[in-house]
PyMOL Python script that loads the backbone (N, CA, C, O; Angstrom):
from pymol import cmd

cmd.read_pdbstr("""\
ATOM      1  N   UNK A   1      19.573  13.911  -8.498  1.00  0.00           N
ATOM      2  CA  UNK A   1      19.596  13.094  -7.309  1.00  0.00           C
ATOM      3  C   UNK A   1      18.828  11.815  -7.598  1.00  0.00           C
ATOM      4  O   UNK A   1      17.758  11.756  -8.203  1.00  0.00           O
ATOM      5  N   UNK A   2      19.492  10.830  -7.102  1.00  0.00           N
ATOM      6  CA  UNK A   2      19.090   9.305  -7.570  1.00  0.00           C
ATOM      7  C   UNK A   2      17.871   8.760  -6.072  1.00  0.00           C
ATOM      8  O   UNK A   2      18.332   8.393  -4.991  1.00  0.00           O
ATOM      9  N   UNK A   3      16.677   8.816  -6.296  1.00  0.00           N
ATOM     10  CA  UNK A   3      15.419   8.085  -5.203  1.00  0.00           C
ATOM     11  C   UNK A   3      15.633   6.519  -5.510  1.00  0.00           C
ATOM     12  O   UNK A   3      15.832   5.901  -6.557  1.00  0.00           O
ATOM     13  N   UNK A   4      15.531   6.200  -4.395  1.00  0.00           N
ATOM     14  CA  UNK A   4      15.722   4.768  -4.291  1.00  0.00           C
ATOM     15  C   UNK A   4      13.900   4.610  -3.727  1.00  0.00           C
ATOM     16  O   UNK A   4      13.211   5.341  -3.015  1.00  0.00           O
ATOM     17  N   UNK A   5      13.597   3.255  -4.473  1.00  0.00           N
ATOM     18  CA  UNK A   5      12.483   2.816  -3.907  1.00  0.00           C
ATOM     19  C   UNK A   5      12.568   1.962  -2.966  1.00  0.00           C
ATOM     20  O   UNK A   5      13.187   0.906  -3.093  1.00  0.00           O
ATOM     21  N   UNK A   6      11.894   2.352  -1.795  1.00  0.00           N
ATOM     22  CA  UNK A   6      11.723   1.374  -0.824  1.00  0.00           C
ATOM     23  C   UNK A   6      11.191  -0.150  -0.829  1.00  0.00           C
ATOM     24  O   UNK A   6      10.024  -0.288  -1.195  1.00  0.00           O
ATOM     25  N   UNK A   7      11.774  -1.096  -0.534  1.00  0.00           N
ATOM     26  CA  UNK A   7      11.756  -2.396  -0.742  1.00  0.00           C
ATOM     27  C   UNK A   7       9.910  -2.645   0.058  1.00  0.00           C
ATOM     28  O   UNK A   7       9.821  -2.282   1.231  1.00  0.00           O
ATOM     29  N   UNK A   8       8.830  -3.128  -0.496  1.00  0.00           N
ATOM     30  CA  UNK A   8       7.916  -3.403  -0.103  1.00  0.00           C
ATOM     31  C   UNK A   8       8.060  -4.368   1.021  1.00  0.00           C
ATOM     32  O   UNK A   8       8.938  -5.231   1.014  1.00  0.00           O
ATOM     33  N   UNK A   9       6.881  -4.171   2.345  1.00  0.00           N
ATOM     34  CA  UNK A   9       7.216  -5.113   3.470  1.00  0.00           C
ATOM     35  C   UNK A   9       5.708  -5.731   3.326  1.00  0.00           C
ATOM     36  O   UNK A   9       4.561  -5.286   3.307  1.00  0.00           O
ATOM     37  N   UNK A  10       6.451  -7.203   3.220  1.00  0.00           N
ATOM     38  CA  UNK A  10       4.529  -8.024   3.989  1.00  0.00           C
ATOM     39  C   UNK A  10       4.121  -7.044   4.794  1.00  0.00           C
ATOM     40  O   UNK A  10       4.727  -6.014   5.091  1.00  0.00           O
ATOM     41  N   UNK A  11       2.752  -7.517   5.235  1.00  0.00           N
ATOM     42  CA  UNK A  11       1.613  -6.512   5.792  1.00  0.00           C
ATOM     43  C   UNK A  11       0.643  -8.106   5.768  1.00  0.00           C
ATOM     44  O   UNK A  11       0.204  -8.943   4.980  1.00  0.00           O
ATOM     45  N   UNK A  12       0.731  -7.667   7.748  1.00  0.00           N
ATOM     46  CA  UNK A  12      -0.426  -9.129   7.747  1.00  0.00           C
ATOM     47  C   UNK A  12      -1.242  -8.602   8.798  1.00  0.00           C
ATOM     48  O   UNK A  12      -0.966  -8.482   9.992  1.00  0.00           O
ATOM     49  N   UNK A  13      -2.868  -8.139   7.835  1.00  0.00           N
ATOM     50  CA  UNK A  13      -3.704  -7.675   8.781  1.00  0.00           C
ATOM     51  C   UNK A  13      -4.609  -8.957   9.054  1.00  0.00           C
ATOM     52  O   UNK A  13      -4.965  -9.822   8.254  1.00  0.00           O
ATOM     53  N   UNK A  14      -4.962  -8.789  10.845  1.00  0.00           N
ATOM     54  CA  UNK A  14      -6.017  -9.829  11.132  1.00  0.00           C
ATOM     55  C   UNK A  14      -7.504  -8.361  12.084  1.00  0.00           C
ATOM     56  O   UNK A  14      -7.259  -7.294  12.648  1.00  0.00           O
ATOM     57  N   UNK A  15      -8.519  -8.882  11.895  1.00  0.00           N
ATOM     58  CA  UNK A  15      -8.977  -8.032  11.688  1.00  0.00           C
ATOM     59  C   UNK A  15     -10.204  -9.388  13.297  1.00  0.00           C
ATOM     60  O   UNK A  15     -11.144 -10.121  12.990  1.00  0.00           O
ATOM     61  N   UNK A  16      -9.843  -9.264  14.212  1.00  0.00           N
ATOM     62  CA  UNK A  16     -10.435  -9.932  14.880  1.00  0.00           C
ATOM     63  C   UNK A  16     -12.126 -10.344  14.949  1.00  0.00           C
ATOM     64  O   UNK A  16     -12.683 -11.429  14.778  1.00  0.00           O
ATOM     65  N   UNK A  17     -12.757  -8.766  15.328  1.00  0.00           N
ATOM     66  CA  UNK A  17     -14.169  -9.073  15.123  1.00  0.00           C
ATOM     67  C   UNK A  17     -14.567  -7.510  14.083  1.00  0.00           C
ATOM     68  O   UNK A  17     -14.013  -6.412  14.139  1.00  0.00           O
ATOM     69  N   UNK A  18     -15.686  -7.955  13.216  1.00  0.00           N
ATOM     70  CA  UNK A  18     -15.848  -6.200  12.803  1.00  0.00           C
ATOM     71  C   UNK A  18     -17.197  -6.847  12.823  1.00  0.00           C
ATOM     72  O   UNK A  18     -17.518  -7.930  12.332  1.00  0.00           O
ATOM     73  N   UNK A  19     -18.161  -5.708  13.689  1.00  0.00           N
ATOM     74  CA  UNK A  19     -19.376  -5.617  13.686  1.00  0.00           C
ATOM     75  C   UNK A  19     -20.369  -4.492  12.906  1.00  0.00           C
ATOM     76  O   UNK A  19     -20.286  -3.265  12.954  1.00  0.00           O
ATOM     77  N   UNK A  20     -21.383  -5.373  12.136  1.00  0.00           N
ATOM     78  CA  UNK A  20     -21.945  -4.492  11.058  1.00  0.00           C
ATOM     79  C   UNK A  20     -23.247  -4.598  12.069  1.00  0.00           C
ATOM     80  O   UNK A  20     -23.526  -5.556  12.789  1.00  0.00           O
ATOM     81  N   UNK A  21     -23.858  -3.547  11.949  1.00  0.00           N
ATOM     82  CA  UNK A  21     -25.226  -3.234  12.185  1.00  0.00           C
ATOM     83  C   UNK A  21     -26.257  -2.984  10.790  1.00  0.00           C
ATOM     84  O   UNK A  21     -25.779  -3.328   9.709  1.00  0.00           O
ATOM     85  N   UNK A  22     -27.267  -2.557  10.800  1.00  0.00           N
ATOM     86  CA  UNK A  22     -28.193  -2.756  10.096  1.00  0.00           C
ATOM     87  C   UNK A  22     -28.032  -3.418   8.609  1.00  0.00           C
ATOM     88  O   UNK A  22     -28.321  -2.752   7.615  1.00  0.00           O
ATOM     89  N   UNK A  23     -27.497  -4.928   8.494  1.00  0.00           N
ATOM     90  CA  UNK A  23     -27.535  -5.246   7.228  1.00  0.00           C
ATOM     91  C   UNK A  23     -27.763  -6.522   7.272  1.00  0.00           C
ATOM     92  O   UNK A  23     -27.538  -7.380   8.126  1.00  0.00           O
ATOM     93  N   UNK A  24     -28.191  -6.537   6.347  1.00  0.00           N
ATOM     94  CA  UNK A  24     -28.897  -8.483   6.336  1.00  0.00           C
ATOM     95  C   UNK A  24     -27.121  -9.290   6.377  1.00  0.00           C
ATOM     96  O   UNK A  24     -25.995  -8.829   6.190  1.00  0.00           O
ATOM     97  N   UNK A  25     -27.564 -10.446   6.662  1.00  0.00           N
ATOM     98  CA  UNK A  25     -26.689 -11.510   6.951  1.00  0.00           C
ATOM     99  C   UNK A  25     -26.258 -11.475   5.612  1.00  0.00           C
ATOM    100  O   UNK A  25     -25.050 -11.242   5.569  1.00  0.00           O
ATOM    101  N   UNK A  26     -26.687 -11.593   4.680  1.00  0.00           N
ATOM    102  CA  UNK A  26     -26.324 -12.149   3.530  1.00  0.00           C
ATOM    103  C   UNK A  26     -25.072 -10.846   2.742  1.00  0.00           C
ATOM    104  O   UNK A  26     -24.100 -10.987   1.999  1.00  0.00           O
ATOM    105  N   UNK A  27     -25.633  -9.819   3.278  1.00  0.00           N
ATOM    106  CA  UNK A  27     -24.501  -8.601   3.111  1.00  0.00           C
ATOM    107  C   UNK A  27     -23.068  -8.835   3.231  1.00  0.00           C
ATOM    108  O   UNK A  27     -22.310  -8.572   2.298  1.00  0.00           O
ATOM    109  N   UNK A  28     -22.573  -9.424   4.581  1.00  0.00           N
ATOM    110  CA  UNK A  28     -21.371  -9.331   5.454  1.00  0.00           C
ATOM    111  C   UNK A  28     -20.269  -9.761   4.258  1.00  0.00           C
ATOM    112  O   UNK A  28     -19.106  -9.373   4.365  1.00  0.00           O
ATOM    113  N   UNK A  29     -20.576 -10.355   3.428  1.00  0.00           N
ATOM    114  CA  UNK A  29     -19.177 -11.277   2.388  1.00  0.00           C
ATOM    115  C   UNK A  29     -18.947  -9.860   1.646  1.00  0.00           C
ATOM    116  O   UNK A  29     -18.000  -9.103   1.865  1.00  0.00           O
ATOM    117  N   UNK A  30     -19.961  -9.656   0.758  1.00  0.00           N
ATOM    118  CA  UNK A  30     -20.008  -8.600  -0.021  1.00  0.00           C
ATOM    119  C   UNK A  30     -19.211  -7.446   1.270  1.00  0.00           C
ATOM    120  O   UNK A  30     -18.102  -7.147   0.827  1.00  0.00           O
ATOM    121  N   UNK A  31     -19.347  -7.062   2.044  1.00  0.00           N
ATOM    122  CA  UNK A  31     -19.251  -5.802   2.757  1.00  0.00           C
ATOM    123  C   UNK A  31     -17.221  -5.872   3.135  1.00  0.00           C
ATOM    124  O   UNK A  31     -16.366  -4.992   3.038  1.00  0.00           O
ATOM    125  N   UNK A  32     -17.120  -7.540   3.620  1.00  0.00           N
ATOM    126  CA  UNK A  32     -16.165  -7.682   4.067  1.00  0.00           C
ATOM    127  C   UNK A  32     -15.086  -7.605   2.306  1.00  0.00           C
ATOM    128  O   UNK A  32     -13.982  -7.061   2.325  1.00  0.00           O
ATOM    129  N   UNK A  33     -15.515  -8.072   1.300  1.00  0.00           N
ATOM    130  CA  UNK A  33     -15.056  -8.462   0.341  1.00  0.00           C
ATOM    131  C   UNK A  33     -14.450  -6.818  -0.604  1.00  0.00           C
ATOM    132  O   UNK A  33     -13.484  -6.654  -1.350  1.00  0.00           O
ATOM    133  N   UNK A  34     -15.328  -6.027  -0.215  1.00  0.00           N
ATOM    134  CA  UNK A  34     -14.895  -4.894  -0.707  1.00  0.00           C
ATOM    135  C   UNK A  34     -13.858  -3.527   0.050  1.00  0.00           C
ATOM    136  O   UNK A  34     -13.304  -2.559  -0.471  1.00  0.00           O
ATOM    137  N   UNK A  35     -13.948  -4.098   1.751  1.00  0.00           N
ATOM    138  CA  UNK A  35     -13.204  -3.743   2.122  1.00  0.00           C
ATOM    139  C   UNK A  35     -11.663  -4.261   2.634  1.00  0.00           C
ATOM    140  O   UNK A  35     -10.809  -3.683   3.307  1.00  0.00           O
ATOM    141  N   UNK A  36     -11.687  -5.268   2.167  1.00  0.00           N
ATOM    142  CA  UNK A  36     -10.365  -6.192   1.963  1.00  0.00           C
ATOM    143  C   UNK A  36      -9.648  -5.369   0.595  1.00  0.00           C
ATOM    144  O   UNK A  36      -8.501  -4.945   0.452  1.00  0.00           O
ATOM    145  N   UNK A  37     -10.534  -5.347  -0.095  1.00  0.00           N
ATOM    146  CA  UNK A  37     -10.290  -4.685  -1.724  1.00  0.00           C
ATOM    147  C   UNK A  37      -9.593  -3.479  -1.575  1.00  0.00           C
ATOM    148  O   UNK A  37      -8.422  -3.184  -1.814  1.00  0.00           O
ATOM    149  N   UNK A  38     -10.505  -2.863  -1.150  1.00  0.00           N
ATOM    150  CA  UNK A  38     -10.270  -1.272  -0.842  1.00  0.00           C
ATOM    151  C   UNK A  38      -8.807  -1.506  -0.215  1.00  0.00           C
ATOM    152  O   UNK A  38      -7.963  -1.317  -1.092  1.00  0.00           O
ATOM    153  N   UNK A  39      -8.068  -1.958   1.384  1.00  0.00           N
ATOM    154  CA  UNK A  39      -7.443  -1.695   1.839  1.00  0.00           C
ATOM    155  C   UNK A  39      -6.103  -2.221   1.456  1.00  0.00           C
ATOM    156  O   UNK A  39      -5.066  -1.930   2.054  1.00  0.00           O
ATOM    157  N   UNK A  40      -6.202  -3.194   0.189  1.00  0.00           N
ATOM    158  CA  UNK A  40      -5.242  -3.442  -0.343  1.00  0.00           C
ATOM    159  C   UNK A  40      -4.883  -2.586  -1.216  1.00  0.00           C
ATOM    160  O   UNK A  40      -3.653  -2.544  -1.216  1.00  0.00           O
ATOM    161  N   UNK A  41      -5.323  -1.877  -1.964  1.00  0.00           N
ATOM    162  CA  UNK A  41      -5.343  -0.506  -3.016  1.00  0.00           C
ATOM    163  C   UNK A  41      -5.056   0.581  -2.254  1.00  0.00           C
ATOM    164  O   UNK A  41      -4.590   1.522  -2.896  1.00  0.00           O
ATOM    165  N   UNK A  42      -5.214   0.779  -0.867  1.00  0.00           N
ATOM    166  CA  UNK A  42      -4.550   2.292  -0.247  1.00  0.00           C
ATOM    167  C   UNK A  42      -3.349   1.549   0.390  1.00  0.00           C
ATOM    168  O   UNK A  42      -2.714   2.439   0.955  1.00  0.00           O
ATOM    169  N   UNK A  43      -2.808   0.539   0.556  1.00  0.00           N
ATOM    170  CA  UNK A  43      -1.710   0.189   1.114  1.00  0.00           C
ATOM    171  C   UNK A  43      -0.795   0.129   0.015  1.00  0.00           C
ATOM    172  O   UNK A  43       0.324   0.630  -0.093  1.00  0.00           O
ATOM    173  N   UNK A  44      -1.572  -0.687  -0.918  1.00  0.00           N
ATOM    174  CA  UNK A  44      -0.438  -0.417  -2.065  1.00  0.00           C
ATOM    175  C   UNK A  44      -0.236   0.729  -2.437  1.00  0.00           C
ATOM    176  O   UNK A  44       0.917   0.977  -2.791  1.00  0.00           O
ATOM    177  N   UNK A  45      -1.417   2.009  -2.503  1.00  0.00           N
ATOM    178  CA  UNK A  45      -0.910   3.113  -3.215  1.00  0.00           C
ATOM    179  C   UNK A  45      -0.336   3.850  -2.285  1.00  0.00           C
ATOM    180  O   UNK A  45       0.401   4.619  -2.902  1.00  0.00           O
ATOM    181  N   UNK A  46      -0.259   4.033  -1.284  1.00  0.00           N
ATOM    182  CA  UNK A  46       0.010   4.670   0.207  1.00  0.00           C
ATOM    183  C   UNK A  46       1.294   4.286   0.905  1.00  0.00           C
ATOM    184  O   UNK A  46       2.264   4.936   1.297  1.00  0.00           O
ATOM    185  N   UNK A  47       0.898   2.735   0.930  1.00  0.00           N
ATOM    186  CA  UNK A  47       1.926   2.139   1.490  1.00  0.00           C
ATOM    187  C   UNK A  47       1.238   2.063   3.470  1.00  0.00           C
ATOM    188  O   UNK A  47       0.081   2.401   3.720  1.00  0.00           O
ATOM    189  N   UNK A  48       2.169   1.599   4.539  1.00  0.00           N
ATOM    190  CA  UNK A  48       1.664   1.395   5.494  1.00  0.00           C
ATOM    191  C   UNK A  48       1.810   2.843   6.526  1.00  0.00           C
ATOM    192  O   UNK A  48       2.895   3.326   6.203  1.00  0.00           O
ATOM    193  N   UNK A  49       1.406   3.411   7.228  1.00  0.00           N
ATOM    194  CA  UNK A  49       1.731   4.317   7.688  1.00  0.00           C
ATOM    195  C   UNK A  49       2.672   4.134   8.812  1.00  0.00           C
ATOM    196  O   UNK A  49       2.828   3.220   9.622  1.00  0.00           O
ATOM    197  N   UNK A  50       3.414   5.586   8.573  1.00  0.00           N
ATOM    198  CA  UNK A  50       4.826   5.148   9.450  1.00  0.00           C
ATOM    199  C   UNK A  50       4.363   4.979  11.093  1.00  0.00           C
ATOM    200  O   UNK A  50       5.029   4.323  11.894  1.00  0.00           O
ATOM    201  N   UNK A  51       3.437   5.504  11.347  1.00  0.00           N
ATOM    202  CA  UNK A  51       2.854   5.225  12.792  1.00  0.00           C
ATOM    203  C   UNK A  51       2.687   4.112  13.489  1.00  0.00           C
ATOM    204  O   UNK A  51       2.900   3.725  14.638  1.00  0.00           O
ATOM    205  N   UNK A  52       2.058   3.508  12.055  1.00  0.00           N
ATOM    206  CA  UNK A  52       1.370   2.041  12.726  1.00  0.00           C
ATOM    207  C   UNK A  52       3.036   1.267  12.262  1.00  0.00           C
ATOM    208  O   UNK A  52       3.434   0.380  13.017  1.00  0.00           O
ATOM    209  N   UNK A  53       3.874   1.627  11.104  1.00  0.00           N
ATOM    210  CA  UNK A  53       5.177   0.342  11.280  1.00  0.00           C
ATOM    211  C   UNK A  53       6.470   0.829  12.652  1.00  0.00           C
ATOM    212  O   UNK A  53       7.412   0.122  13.009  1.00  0.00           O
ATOM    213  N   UNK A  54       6.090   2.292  13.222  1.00  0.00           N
ATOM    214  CA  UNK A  54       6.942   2.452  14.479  1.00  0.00           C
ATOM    215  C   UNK A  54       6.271   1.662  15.360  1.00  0.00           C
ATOM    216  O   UNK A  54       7.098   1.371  16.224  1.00  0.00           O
ATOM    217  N   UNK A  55       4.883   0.987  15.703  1.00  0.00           N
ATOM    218  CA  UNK A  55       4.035   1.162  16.877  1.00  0.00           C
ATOM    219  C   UNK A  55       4.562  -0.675  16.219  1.00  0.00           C
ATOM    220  O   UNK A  55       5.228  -1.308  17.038  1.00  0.00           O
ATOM    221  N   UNK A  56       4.339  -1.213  15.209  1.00  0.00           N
ATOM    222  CA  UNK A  56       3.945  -2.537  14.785  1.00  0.00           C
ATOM    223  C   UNK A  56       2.847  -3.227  14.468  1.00  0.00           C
ATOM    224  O   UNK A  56       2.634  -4.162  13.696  1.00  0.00           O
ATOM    225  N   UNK A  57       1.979  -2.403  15.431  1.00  0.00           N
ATOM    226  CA  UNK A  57       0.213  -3.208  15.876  1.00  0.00           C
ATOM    227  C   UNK A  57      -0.488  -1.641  16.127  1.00  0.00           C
ATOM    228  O   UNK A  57      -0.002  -0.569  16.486  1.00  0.00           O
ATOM    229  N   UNK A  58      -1.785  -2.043  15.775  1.00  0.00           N
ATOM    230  CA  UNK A  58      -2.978  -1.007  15.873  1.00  0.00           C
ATOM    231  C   UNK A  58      -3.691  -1.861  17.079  1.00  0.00           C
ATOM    232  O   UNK A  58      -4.179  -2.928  16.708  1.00  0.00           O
ATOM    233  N   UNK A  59      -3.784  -1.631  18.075  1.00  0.00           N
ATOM    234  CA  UNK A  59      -4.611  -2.690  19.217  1.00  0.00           C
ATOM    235  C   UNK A  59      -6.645  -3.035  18.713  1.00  0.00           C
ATOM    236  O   UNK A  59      -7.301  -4.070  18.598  1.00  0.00           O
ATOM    237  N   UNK A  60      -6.994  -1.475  18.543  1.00  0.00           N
ATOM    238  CA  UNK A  60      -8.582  -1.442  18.573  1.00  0.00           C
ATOM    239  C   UNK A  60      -8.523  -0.144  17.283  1.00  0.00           C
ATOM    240  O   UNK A  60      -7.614   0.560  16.841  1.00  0.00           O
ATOM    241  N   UNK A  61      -9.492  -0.233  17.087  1.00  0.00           N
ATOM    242  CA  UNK A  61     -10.250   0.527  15.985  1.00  0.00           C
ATOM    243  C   UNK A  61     -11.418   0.716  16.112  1.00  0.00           C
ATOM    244  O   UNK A  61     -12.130  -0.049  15.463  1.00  0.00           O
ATOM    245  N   UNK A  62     -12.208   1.913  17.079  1.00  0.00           N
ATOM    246  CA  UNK A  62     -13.457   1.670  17.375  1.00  0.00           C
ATOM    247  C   UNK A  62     -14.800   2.403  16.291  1.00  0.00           C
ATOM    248  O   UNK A  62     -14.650   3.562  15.904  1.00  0.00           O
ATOM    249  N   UNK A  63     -15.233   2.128  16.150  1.00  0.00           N
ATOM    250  CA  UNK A  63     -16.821   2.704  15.233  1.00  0.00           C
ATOM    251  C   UNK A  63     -16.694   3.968  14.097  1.00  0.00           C
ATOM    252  O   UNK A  63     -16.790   5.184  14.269  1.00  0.00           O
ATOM    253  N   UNK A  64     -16.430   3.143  12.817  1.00  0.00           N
ATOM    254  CA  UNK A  64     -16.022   3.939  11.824  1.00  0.00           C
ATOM    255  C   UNK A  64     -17.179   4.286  11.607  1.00  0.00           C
ATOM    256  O   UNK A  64     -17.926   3.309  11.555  1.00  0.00           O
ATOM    257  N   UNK A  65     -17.747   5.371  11.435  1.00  0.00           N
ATOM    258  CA  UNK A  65     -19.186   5.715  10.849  1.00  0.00           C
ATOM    259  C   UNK A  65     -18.881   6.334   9.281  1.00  0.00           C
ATOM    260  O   UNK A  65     -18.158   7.262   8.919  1.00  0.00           O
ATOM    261  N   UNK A  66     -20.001   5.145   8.308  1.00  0.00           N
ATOM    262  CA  UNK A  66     -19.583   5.065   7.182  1.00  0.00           C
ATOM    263  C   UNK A  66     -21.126   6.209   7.065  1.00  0.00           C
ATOM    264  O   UNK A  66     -22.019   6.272   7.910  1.00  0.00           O
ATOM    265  N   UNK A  67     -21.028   7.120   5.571  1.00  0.00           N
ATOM    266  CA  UNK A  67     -22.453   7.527   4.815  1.00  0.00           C
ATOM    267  C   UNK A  67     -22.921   6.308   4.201  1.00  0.00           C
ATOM    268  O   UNK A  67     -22.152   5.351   4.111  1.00  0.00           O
ATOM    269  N   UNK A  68     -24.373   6.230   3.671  1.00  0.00           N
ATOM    270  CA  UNK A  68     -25.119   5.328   3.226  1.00  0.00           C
ATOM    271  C   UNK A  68     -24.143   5.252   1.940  1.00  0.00           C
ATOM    272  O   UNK A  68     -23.507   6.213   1.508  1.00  0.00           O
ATOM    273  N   UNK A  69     -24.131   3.796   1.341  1.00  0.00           N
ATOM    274  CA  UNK A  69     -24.205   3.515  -0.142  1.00  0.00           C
ATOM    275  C   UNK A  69     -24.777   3.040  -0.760  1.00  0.00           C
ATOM    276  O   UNK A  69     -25.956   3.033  -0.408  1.00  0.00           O
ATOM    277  N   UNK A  70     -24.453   2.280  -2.130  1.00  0.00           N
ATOM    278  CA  UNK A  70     -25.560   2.036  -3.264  1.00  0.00           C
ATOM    279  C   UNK A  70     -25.314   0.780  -2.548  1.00  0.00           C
ATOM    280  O   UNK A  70     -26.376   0.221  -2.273  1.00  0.00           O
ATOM    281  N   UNK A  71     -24.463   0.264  -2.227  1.00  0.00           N
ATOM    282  CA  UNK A  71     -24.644  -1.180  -2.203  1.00  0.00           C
ATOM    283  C   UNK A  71     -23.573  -1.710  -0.904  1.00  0.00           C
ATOM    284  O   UNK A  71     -22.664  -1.002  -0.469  1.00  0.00           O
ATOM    285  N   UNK A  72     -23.854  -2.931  -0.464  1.00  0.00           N
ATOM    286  CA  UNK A  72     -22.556  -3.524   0.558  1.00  0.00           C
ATOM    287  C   UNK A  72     -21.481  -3.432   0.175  1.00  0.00           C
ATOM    288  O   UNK A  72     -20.785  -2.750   0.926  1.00  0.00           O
ATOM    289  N   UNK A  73     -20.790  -3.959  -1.009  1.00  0.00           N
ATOM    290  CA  UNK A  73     -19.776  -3.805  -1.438  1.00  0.00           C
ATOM    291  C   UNK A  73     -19.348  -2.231  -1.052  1.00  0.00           C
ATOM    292  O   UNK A  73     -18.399  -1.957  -0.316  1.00  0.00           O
ATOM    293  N   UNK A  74     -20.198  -1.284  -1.668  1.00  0.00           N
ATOM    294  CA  UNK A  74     -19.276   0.360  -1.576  1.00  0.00           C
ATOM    295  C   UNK A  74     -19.295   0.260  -0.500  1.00  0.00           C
ATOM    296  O   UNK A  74     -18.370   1.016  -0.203  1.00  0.00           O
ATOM    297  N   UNK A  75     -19.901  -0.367   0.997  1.00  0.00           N
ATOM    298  CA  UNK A  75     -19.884   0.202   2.042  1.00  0.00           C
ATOM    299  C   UNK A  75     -18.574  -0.463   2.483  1.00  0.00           C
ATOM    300  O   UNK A  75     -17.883   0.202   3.255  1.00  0.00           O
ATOM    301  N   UNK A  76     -18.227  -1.394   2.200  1.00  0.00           N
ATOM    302  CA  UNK A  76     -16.503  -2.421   2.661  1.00  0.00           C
ATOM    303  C   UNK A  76     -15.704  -1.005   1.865  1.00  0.00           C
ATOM    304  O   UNK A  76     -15.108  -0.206   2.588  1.00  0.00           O
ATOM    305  N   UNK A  77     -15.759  -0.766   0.208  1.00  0.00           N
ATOM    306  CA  UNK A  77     -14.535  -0.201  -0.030  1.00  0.00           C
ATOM    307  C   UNK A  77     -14.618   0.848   0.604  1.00  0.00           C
ATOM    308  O   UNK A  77     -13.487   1.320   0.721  1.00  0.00           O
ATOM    309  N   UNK A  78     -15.913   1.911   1.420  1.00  0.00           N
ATOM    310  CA  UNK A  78     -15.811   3.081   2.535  1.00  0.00           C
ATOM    311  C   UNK A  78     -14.945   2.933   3.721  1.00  0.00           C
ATOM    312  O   UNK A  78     -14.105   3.677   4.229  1.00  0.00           O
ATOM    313  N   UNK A  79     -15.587   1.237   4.147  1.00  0.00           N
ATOM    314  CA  UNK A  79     -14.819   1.535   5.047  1.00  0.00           C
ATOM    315  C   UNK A  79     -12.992   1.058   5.167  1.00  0.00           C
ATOM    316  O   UNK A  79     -12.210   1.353   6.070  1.00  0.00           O
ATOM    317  N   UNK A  80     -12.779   0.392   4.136  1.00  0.00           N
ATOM    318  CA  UNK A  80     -11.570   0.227   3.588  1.00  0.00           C
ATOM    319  C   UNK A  80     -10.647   1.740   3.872  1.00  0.00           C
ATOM    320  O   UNK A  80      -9.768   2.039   4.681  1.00  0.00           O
ATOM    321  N   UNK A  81     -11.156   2.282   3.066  1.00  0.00           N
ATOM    322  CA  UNK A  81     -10.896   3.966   3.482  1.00  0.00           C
ATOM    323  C   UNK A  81     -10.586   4.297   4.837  1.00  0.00           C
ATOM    324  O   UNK A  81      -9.497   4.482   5.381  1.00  0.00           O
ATOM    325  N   UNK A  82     -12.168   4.350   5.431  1.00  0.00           N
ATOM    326  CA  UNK A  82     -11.988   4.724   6.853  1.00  0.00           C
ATOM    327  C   UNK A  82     -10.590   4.153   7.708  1.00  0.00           C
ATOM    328  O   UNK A  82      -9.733   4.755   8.356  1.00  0.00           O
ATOM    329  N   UNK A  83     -10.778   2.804   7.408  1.00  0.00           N
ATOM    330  CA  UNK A  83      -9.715   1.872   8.415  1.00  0.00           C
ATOM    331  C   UNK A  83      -8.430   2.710   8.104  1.00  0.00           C
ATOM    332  O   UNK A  83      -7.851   3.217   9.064  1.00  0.00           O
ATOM    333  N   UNK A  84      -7.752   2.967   6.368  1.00  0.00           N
ATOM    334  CA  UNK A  84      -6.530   3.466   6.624  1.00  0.00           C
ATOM    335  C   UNK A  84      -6.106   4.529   6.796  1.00  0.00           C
ATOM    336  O   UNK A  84      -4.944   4.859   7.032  1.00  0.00           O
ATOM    337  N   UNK A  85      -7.464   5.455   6.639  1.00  0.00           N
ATOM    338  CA  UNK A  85      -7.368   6.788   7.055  1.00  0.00           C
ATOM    339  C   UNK A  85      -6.875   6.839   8.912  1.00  0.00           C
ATOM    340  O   UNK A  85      -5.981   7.579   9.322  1.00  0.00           O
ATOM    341  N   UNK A  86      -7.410   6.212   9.509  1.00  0.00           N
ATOM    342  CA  UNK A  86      -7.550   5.971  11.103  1.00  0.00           C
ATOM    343  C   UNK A  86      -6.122   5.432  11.228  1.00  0.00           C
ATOM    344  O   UNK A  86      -5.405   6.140  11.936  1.00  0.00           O
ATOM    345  N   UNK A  87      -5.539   4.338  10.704  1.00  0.00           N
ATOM    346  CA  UNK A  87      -3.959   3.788  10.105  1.00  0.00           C
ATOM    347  C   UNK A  87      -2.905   5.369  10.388  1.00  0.00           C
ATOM    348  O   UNK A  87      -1.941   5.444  11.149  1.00  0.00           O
ATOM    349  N   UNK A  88      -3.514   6.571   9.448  1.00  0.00           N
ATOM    350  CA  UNK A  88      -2.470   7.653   9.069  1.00  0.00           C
ATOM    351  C   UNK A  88      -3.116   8.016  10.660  1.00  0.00           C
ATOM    352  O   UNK A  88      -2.896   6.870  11.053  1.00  0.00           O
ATOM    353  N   UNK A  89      -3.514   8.449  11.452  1.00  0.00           N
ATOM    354  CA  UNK A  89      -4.015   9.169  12.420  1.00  0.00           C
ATOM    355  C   UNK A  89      -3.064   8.889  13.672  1.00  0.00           C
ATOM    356  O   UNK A  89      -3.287   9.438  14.751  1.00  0.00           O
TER     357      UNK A  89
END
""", "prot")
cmd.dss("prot")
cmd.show_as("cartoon", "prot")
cmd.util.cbc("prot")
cmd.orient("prot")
């Protein structure tokens, strides 16, 4: 039996406000920078979930609670995670 691969679709996330608590200002690039990272690597490997391309739009996404990491960066690619885990939900 012959699988056809599905033709990849743009994917245009805007991500309105994301509020970090306890981290210095200087964190937020690093934090945001690794979870941009992250969520491009589970979309590509994943792809988009069929939920969110029946629905079109995710409206809110409220309070991912990440574990501590070594650094800002791991805490973006955590929550990179979190976001598309919540995506499949």
């Amino acid at each position: 039996m012959d699988v056809k691969e599905t033709p990849a679709r743009p994917v245009e996330l805007h991500i309105d406000e994301l509020v970090l608590e306890g981290f210095d200002p200087g964190d937020v690039t690093a934090v945001a920078d690794g979870m941009r990272e992250q969520l491009a690597r589970r979309l590509a490997e994943r792809g988009v979930p069929e939920s969110v391309v029946e629905r079109g739009e995710v409206d809110a996404l409220e309070a991912l609670e990440l574990r501590p990491a070594t650094s800002p960066h791991a805490v973006g690619r955590a929550a990179g995670d979190s976001l598309h885990g919540a995506f499949e939900r």
